[in-house]
C-alpha positions as CSV (number, residue, x, y, z in Angstrom):
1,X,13.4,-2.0,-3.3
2,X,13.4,-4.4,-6.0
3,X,10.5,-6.3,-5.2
4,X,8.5,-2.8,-4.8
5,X,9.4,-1.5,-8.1
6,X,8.6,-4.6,-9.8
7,X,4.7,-4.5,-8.2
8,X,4.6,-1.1,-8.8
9,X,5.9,-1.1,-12.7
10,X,2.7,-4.0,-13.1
11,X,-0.1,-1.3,-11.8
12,X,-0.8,-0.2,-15.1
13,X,-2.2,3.4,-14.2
14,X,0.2,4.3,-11.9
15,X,2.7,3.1,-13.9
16,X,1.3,4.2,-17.3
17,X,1.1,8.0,-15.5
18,X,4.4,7.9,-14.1
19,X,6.0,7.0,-17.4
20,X,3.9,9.7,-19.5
21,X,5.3,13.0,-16.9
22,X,8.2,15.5,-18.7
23,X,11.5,15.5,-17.6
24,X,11.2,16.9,-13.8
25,X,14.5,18.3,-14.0
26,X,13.3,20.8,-16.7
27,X,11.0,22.5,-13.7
28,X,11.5,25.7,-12.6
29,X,13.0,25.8,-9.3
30,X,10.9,28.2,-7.6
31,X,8.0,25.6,-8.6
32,X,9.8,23.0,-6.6
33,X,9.3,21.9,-3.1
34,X,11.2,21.5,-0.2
35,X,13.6,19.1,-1.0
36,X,16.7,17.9,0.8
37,X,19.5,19.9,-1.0
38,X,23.0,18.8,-1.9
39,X,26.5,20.0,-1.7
40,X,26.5,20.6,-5.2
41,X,23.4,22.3,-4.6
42,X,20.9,20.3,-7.1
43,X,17.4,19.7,-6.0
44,X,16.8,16.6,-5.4
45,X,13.9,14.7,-7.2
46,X,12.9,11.1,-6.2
47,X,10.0,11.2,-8.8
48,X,12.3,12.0,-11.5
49,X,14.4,9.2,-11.2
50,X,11.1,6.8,-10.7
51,X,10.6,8.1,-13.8
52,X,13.2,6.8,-15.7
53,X,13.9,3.7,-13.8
54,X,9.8,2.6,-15.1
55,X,10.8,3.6,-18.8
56,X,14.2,2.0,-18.6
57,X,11.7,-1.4,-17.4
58,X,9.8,-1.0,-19.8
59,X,12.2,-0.3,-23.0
60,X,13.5,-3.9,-22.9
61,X,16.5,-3.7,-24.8
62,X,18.5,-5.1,-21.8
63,X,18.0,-8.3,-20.1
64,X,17.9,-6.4,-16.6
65,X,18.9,-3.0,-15.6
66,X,20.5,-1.6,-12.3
67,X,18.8,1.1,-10.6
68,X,21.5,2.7,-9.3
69,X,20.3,6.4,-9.4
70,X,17.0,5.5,-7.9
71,X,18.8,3.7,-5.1
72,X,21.3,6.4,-4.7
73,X,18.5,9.6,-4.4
74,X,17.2,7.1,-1.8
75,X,19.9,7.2,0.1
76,X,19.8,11.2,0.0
77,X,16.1,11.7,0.8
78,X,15.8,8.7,3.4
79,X,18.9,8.4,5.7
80,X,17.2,5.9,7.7
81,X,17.8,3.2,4.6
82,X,21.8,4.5,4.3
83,X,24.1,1.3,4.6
84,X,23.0,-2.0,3.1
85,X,21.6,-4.0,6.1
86,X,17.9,-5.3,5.6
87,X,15.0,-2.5,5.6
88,X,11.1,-3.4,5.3
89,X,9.4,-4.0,2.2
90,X,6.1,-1.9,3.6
91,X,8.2,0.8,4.9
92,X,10.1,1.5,1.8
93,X,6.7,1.7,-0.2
94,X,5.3,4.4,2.2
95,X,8.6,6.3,2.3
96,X,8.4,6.3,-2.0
97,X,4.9,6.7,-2.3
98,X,4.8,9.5,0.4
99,X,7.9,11.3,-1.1
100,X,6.5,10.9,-4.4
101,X,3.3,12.8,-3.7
102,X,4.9,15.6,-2.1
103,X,6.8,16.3,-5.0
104,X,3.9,16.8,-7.2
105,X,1.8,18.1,-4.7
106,X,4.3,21.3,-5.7
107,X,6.0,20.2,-9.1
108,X,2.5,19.4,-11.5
109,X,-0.7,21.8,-12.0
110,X,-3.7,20.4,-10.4
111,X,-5.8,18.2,-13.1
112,X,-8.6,20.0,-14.6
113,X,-11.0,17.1,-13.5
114,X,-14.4,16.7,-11.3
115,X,-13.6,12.8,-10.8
116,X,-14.6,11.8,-7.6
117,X,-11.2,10.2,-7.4
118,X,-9.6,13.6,-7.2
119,X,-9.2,15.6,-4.0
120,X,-9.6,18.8,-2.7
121,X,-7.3,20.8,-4.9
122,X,-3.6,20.8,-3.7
123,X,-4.0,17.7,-1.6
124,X,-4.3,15.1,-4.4
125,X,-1.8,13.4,-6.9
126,X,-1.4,10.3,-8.8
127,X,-0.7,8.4,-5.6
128,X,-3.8,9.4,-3.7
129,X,-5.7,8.8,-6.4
130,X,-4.8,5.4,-7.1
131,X,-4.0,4.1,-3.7
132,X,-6.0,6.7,-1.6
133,X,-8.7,5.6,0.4
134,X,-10.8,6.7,3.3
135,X,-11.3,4.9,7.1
136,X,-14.3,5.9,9.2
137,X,-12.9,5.3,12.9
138,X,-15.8,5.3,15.4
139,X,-15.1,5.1,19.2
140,X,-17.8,4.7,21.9
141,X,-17.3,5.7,25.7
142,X,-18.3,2.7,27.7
143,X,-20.2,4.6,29.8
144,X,-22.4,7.0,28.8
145,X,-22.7,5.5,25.3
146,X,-21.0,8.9,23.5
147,X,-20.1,7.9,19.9
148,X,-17.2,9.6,18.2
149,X,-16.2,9.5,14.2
150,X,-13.0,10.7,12.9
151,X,-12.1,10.2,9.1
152,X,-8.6,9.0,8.2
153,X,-7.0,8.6,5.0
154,X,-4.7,5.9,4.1
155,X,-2.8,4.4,1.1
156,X,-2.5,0.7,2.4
157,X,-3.7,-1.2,5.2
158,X,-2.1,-3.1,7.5
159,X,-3.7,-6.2,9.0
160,X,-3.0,-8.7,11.8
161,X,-2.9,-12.2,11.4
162,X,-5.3,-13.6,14.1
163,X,-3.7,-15.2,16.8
164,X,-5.6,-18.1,17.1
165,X,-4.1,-19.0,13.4
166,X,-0.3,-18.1,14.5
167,X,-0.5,-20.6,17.2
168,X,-1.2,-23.6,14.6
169,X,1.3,-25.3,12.1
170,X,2.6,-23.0,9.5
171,X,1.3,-25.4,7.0
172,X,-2.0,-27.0,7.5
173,X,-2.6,-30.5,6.6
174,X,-6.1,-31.9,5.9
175,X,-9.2,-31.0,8.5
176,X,-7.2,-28.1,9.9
177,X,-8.2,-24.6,9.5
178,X,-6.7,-22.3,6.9
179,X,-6.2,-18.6,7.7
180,X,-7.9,-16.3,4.9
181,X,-7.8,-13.3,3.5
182,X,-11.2,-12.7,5.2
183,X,-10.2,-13.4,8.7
184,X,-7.3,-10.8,8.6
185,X,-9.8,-8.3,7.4
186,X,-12.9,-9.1,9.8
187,X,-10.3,-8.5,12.2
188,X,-8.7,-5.5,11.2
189,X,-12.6,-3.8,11.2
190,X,-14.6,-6.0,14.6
191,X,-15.0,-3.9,17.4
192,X,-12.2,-4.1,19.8
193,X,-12.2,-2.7,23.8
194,X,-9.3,-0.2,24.5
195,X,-6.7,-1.2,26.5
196,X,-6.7,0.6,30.3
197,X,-3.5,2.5,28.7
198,X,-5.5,3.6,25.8
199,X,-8.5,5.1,27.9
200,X,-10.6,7.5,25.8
201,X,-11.5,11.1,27.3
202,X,-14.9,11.4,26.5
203,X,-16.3,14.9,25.6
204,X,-19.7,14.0,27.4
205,X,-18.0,12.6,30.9
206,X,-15.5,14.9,30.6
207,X,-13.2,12.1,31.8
208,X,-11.0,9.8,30.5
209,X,-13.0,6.3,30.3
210,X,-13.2,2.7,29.0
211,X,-14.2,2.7,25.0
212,X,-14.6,0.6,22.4
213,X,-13.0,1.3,18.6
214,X,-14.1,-0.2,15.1
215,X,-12.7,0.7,12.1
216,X,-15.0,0.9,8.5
217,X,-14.0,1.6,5.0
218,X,-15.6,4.8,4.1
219,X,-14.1,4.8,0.7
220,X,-12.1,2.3,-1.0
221,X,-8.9,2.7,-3.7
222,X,-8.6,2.4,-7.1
223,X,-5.7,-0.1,-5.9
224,X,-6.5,-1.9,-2.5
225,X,-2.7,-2.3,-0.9
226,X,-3.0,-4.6,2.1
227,X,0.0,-5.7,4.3
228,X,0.4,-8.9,6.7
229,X,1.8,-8.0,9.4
230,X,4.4,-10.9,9.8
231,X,6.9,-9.2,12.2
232,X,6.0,-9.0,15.9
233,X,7.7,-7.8,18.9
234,X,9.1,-10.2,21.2
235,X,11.2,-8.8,24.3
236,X,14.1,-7.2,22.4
237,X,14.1,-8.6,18.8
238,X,11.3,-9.2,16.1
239,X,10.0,-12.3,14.8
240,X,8.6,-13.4,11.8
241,X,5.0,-15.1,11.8
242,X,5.2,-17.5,9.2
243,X,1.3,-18.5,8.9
244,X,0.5,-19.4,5.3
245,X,-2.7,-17.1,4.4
246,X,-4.9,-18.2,1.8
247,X,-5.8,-15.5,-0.4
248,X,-8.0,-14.9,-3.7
249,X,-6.4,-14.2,-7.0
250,X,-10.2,-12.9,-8.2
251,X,-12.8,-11.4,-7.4
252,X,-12.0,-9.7,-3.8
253,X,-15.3,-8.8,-2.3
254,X,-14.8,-5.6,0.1
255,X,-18.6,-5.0,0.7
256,X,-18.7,-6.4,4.1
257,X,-16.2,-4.1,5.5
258,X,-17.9,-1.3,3.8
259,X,-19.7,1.3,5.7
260,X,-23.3,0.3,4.8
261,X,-24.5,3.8,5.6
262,X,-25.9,5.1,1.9
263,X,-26.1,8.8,3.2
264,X,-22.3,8.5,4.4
265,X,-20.8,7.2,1.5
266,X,-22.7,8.6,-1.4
267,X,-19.6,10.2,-2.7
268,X,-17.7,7.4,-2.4
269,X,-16.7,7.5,-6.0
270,X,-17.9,4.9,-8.9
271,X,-16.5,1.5,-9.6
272,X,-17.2,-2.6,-8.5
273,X,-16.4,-3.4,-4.7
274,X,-14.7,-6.5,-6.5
275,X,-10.7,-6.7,-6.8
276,X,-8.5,-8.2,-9.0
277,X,-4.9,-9.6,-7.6
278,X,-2.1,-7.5,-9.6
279,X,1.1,-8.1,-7.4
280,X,2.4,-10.1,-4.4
281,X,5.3,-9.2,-2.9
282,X,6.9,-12.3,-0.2
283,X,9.7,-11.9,2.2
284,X,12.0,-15.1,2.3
285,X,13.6,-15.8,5.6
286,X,13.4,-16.3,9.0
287,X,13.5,-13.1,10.7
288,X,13.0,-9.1,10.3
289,X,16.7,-8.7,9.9
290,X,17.6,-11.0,7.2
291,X,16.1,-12.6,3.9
292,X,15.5,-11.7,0.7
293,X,12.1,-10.0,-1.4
294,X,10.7,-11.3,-4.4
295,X,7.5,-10.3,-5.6
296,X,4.7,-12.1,-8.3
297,X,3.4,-9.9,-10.8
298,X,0.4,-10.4,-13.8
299,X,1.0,-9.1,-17.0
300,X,-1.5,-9.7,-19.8
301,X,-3.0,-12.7,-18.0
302,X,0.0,-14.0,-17.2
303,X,2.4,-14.2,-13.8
304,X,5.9,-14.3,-13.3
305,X,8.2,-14.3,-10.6
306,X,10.6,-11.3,-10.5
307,X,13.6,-12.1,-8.2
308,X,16.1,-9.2,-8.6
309,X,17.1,-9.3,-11.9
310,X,15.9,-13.2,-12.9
311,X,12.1,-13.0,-14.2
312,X,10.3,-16.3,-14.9
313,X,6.8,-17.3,-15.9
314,X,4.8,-19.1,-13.7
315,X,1.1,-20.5,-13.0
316,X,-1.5,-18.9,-10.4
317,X,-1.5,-21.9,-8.6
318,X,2.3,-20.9,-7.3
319,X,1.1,-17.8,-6.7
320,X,-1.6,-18.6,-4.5
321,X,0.7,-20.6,-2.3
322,X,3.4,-18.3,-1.7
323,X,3.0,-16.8,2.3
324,X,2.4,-13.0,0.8
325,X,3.2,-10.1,2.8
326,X,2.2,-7.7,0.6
327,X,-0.9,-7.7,-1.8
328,X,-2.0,-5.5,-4.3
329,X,-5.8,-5.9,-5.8
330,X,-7.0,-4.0,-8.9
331,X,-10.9,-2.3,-8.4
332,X,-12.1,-3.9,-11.0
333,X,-14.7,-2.0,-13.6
334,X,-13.2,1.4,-12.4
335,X,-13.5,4.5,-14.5
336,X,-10.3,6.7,-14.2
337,X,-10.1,10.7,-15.3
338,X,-8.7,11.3,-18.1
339,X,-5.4,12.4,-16.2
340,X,-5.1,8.7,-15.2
341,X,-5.1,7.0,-18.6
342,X,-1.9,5.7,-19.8
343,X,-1.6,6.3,-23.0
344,X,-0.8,3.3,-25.8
């Protein structure tokens, strides 16, 4: 939870927006959504307490603070992470971030803006707009060449290492081949054939049949959130993949993995294709089970290394060595609404 708090409080417009809302509690009730209820009746709000755990960051009149009430609305809203045994980095973001926009979905009016960051209205927040992005999922019958397109929205990706790279040393020496950044992602989009247990019914055979898929970006975030996936299956338990991935700390070129299609995409929204690292989060340890999170964070040109509650400077050279799990790129050049703006 930590290490996702700490990435998060270093996205400035996210961060900047979250800080700026009222006091949630003030809301009327019949505004609010349907939220797990307690004995003692209260509402509860996970947003709220975000809230106050980013000022409370941010105040810096103590060396580190506990956040205790965060963790404990956690608990409430998310039985799954009750207890104290080890939970997933990824998952915990998706569980906050998912939570969070279905609370405002219902708490906050709808922002009088025409941004093509926005949604439809009553469908976008704060979270979709920053981390929102569209994929364009095309699948092809095999057979009689019948092409199918489905949009799907998404707040992260998730990408495989390649195999082929997993295999190797987990540290390369000279001469051998480094994984990159680039080979997870011209994976996650090449065409790839179904699987005989993942045969496509086809509206023009009118049969189930062999297919091919391929995933492209249709539209891209404001913050690109991409996740190694490190833990595999293997017979009854999960193991990590420790493959060091090289990765850029500028300039992350998505144009290749673009839809090229000018028609399709011509309300993509404005902004470069180029990213900017913000936040890395790594997880230490051997296994799924076990270990520890600490994430790397820039602030005013500047990274440190926030373990818990120790923070320390360090250079981008540490950074781009540490085996990420989780990375976070700023669009760079973006033009947010109004709505978006922290304020100084």
């Amino acid at each position: 939870m930590n290490a996702v708090l700490q990435s998060l409080s270093n996205i400035q417009s996210f961060c900047g927006y979250i800080k700026q809302l009222p006091s949630l509690d003030q809301t009327p009730s019949k505004k609010k959504p349907h939220l797990r209820r307690e004995k003692d009746g209260e509402d509860v709000l996970l947003v709220e307490e975000l809230r106050k755990t980013l000022i409370a960051l941010w105040q810096g009149g103590k060396t580190a603070i506990s956040p205790e009430s965060l963790f404990s609305v956690i608990w409430k809203v998310v039985p799954r992470f009750r207890g104290y045994q080890q939970q997933d980095a990824h998952e915990f973001m998706r569980y906050l971030l998912d939570r969070v926009h279905t609370e405002l979905l219902t708490l906050l009016p709808y922002p009088n803006s025409n941004s093509p960051f926005i949604g439809p209205k009553g469908k976008s927040t704060i979270v979709t707009a920053i981390f929102g992005g569209i994929l364009q999922n095309e699948v092809n019958c095999l057979i009689c060449g019948m092409e199918s397109k489905k949009h799907d929205p998404f707040l992260d990706l998730s990408l495989d290492i390649p195999a082929h790279f997993t295999a190797k040393s987990q540290n390369p020496k000279n001469g051998e081949t480094v994984c990159h950044l680039s080979d997870c992602l011209s994976s996650f989009t090449e065409v790839e054939e179904l699987e005989e247990t993942e045969l496509y019914m086809c509206s023009n055979c009118k049969a189930k049949q062999r297919s091919t898929k391929k995933f492209w970006i249709r539209r891209l975030p404001n913050v690109l959130c991409l996740h190694l996936k490190r833990f595999r299956w293997n017979m009854y338990f999960r193991v990590k993949v420790d493959t060091y991935v090289e990765f850029p700390l500028l300039g992350l070129n998505m144009n290749r993995y673009m839809l090229n299609n000018i028609h399709e995409t011509r309300n993509s929204g404005g902004g470069s294709n180029d990213f900017d690292l913000a936040a890395v989060i790594v997880h230490h340890g051997s296994g799924a089970g076990s270990g520890h999170y600490t994430s790397y964070a820039t602030h005013e040109g500047r990274w440190h290394h926030f373990n818990d509650s120790t923070v320390t400077e360090c250079d981008k050279e540490t950074v781009a060595k540490c085996k990420a799990y989780m990375l976070f790129y700023v669009r760079r050049d973006i033009k947010l609404p109004e709505f978006l703006t922290p304020k100084s």
